[in-house]
C-alpha positions in Angstrom: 44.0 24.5 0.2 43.4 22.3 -2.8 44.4 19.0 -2.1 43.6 15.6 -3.7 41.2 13.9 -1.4 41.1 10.1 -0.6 38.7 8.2 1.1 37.8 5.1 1.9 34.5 2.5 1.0 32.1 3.8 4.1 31.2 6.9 2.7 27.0 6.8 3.2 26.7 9.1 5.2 28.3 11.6 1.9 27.3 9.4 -0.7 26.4 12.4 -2.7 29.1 14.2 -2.7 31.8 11.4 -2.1 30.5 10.1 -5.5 31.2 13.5 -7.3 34.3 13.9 -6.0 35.0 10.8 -7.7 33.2 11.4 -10.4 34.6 14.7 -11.2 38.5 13.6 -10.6 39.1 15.5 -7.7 38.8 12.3 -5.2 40.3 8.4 -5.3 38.2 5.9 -3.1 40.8 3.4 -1.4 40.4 0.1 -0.4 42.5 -0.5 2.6 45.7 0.4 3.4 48.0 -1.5 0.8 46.1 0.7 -1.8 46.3 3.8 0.1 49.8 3.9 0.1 49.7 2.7 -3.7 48.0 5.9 -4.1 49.7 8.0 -2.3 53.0 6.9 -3.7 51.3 7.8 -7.6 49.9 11.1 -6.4 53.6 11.7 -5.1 55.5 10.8 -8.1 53.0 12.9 -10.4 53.0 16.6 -9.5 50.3 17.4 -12.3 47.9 14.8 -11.2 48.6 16.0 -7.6 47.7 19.4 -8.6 45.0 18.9 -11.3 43.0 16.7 -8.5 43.7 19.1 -5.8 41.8 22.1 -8.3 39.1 19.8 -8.8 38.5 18.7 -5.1 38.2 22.1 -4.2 36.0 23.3 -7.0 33.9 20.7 -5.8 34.0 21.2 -2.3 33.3 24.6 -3.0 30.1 24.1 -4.4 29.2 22.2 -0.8 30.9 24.8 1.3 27.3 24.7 3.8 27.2 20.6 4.3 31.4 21.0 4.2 30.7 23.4 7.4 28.4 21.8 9.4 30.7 18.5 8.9 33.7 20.6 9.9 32.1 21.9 13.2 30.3 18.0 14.0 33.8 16.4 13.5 35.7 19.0 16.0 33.2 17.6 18.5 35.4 14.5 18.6 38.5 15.8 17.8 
């Protein structure tokens, strides 16, 4: 799936990678929930953005597809 990805400011934990993401245009870092629908609403009205971030994001998740994993299988924990 290659989707845009937004997050928001408490990111330590994936610093690393939440700063590439960002860094590399496949990720926007929101800052409560007046700006996450700001974005959302842009990413919405522009399909090319939606997709050019979405190829992006999951180049660069790609490249993490190990720390991705173990993420993935810690967060079903608590799902």
């Amino acid at each position: 799936m290659q989707k845009p990805v937004l997050f928001g400011p408490y990111m330590s934990n994936f610093a690393r990678i939440a700063g590439e993401m960002k860094q590399g245009g496949g990720a926007i870092e929101v800052y409560g929930a007046a700006d996450l629908a700001h974005r959302l609403i842009e990413l919405l009205n522009d399909a090319e953005a939606r997709l050019r971030m979405g190829k992006l994001a999951s180049q660069l998740a790609g490249a993490h597809q190990e720390a991705l994993t173990r993420n993935l299988v810690l967060a079903q924990r608590y799902l």
